[in-house]
VMD Tcl script that builds the backbone (N, CA, C; Angstrom):
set m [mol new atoms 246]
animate dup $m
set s [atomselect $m all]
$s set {name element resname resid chain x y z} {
  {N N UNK 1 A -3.442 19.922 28.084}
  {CA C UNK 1 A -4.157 20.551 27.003}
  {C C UNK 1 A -4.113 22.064 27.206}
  {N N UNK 2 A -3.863 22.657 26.310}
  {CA C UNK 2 A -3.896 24.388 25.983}
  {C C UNK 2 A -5.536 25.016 25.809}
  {N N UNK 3 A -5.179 25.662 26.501}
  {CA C UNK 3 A -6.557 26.463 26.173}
  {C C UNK 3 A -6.826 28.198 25.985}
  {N N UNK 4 A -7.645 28.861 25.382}
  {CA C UNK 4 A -7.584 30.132 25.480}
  {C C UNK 4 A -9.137 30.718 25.315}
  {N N UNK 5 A -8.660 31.775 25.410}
  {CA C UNK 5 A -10.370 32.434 25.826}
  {C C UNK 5 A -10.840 33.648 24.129}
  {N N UNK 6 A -11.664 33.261 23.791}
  {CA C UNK 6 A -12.043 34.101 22.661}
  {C C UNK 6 A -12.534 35.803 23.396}
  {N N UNK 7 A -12.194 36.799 22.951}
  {CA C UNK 7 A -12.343 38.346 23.179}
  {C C UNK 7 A -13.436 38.361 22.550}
  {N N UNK 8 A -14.169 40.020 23.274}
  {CA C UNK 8 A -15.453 40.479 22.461}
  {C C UNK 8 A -15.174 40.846 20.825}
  {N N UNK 9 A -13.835 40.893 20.783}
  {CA C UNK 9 A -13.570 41.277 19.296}
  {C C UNK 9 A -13.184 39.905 18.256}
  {N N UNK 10 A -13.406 38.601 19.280}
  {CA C UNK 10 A -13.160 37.561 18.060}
  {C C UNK 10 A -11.651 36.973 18.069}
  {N N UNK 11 A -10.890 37.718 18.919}
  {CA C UNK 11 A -9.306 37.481 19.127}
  {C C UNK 11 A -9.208 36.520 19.943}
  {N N UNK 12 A -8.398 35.777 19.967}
  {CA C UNK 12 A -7.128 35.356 20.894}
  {C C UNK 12 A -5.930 35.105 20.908}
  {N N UNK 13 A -5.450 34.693 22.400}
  {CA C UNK 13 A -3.918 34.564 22.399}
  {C C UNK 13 A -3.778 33.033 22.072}
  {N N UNK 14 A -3.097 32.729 21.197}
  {CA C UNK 14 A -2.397 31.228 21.270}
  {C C UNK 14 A -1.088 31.009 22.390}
  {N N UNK 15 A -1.615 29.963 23.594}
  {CA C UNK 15 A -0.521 29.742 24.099}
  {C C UNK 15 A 0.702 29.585 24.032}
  {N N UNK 16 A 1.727 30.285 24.452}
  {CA C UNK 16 A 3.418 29.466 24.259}
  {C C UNK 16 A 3.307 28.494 23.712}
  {N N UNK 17 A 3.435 27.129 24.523}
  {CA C UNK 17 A 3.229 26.008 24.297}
  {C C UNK 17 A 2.613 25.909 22.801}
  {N N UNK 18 A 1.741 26.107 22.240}
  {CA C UNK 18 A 1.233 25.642 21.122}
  {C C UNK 18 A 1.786 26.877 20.234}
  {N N UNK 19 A 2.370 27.845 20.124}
  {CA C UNK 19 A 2.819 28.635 19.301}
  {C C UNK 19 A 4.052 28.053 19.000}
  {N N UNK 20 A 4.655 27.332 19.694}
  {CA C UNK 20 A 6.573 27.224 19.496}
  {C C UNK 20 A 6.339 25.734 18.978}
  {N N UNK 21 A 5.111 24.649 19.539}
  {CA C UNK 21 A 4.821 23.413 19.138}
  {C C UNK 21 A 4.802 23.316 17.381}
  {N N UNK 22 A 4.309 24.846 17.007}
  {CA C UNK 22 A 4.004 25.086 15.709}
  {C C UNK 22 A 4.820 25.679 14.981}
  {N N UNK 23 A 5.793 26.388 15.547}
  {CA C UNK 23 A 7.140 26.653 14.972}
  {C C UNK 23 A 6.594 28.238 14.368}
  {N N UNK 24 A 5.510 28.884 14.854}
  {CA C UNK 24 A 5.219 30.419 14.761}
  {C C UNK 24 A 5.694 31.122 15.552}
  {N N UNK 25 A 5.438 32.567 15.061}
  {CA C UNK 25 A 6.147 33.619 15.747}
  {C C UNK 25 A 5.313 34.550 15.138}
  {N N UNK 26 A 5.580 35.901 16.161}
  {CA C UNK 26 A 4.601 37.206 15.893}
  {C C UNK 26 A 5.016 37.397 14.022}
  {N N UNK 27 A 3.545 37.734 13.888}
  {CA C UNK 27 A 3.738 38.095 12.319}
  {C C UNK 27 A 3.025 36.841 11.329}
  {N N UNK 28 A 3.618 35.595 11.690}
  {CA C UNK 28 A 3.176 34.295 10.727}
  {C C UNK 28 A 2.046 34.248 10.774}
  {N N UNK 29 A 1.671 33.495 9.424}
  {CA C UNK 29 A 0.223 33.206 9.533}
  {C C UNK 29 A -0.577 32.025 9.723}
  {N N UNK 30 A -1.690 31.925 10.055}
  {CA C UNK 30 A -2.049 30.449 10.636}
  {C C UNK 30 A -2.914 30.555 9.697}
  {N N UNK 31 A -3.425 29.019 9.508}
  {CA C UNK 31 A -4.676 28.870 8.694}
  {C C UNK 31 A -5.779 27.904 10.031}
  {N N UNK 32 A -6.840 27.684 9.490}
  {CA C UNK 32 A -7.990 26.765 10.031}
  {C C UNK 32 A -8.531 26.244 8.833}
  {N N UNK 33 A -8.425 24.739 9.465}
  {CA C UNK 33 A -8.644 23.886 8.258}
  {C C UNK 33 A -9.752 22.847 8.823}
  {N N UNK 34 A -11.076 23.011 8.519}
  {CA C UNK 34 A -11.782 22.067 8.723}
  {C C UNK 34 A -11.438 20.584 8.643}
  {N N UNK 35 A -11.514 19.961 9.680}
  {CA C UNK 35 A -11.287 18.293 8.862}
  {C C UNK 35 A -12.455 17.558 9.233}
  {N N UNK 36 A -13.703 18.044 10.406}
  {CA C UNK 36 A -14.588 17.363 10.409}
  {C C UNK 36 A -15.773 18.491 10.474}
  {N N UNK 37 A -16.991 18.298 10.899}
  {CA C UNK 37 A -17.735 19.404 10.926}
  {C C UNK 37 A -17.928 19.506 12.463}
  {N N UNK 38 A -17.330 20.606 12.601}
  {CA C UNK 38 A -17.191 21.499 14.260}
  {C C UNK 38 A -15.991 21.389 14.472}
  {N N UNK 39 A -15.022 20.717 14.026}
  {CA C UNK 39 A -13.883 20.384 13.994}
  {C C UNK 39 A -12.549 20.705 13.329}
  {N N UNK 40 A -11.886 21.681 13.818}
  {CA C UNK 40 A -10.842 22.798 12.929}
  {C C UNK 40 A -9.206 22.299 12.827}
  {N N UNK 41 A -8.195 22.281 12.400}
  {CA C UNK 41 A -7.335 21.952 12.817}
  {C C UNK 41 A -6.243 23.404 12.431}
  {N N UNK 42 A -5.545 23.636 12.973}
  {CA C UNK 42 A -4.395 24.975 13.147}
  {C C UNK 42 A -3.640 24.594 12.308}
  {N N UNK 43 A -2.808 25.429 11.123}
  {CA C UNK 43 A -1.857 24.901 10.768}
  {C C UNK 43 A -1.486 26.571 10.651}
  {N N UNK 44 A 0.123 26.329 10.203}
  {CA C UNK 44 A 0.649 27.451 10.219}
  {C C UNK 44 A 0.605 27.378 8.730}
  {N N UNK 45 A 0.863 28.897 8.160}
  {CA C UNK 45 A 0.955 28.680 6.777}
  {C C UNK 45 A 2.291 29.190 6.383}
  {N N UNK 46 A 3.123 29.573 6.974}
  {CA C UNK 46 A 4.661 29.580 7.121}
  {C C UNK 46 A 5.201 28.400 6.827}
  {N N UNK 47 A 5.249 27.545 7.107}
  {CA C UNK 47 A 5.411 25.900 6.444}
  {C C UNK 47 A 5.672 25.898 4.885}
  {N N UNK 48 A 6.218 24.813 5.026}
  {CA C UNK 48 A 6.712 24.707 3.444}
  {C C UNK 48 A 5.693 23.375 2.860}
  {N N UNK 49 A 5.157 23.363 1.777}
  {CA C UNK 49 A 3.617 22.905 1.591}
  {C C UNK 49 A 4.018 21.278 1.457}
  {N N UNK 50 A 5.198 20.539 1.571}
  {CA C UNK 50 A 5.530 19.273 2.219}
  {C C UNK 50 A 5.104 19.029 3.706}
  {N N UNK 51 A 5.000 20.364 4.563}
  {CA C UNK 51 A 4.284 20.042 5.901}
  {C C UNK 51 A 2.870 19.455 6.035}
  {N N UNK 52 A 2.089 20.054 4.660}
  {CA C UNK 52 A 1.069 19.575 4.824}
  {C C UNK 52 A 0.631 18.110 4.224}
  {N N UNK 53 A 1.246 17.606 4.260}
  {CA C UNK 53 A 1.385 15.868 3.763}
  {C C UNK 53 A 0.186 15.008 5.328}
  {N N UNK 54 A -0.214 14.273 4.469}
  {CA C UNK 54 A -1.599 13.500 5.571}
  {C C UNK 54 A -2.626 14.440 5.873}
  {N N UNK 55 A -2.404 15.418 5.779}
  {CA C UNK 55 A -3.445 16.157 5.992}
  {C C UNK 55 A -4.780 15.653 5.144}
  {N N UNK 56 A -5.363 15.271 4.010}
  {CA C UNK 56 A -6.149 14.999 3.434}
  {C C UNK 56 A -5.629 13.329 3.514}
  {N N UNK 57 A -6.562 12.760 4.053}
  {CA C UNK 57 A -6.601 10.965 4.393}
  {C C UNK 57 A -6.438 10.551 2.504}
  {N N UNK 58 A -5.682 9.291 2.445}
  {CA C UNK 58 A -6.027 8.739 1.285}
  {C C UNK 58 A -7.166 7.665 1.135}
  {N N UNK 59 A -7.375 7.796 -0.343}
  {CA C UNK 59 A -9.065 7.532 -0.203}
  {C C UNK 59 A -8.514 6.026 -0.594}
  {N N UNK 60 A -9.716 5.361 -0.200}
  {CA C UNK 60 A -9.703 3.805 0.073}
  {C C UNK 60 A -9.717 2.843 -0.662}
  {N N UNK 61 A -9.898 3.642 -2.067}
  {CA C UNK 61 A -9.735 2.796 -3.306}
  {C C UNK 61 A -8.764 3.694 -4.483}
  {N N UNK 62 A -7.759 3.477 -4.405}
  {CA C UNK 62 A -6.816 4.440 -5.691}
  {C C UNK 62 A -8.049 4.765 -7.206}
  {N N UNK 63 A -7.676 5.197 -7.607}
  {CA C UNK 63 A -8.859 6.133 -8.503}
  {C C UNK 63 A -7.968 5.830 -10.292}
  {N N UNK 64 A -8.278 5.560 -11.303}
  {CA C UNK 64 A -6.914 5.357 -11.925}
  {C C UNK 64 A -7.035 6.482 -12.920}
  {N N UNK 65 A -6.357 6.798 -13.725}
  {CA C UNK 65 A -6.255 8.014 -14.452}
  {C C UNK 65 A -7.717 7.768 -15.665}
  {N N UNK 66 A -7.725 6.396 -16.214}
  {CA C UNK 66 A -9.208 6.305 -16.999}
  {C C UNK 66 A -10.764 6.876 -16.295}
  {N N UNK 67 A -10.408 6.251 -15.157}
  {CA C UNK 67 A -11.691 6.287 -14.485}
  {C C UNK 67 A -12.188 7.655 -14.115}
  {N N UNK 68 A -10.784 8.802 -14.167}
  {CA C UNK 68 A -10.796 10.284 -13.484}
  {C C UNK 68 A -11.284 10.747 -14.885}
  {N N UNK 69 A -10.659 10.455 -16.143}
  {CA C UNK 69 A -11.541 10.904 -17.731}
  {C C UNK 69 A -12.780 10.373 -17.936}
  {N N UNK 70 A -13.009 9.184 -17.293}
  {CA C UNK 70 A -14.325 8.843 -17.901}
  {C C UNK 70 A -15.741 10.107 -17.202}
  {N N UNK 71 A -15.160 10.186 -15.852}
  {CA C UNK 71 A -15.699 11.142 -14.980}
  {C C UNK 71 A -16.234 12.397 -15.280}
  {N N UNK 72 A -14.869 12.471 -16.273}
  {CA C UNK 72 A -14.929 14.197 -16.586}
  {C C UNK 72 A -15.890 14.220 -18.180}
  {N N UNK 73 A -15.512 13.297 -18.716}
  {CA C UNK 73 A -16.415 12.934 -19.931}
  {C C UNK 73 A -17.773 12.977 -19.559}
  {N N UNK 74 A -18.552 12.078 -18.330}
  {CA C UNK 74 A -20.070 11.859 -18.418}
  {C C UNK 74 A -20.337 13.578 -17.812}
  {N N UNK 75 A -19.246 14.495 -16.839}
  {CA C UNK 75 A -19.937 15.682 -15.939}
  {C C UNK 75 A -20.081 16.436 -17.397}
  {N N UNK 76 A -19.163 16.796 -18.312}
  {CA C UNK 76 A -19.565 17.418 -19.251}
  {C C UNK 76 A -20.298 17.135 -20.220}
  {N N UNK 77 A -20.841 15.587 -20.573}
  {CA C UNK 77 A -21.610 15.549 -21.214}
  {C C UNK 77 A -23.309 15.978 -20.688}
  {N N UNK 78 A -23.379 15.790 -19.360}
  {CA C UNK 78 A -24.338 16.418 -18.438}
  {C C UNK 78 A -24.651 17.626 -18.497}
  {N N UNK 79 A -23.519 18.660 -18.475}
  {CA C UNK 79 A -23.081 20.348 -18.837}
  {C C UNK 79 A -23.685 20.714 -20.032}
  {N N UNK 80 A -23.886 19.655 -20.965}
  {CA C UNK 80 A -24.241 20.352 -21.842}
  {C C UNK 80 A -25.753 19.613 -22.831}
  {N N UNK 81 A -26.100 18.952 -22.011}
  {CA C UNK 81 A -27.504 18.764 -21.585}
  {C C UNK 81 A -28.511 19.668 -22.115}
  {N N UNK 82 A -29.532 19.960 -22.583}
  {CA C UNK 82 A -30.654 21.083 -21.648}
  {C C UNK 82 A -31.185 20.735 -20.230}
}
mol reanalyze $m
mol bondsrecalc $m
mol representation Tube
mol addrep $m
């Protein structure tokens, strides 16, 4: 496991190892992507946005295109409520 030390200014170094694992280099940019709470995951944002595939779990029941209008039908009929 890699590890590094956070600076008084909030910096650190990303190890070799996990910089080349990630296919970065001086200059690229990384993102932090929450996936749990306390829980961050690194991604580079140099990637081509097919890298980020699985990243968001699929949800456990497919959703069907009626059910996503009916959705949007009751939030706006809510919207416009008093």
């Amino acid at each position: 496991m890699s590890t590094a030390i956070l600076s008084s200014k909030g910096q650190i170094t990303i190890p070799a190892a996990v910089r080349s694992g990630l296919g970065i280099e001086t200059g690229d940019r990384i993102e932090f992507v929450e996936v749990a709470p306390g829980s961050y995951e690194l991604v580079a944002a140099t990637l081509p946005v097919t890298a980020l595939k699985g990243l968001v779990p699929k949800p456990a029941q497919p959703v069907s295109v009626e059910d996503m209008n009916a959705a949007v039908r009751r939030r706006a009929t809510q919207a416009m409520e008093p």
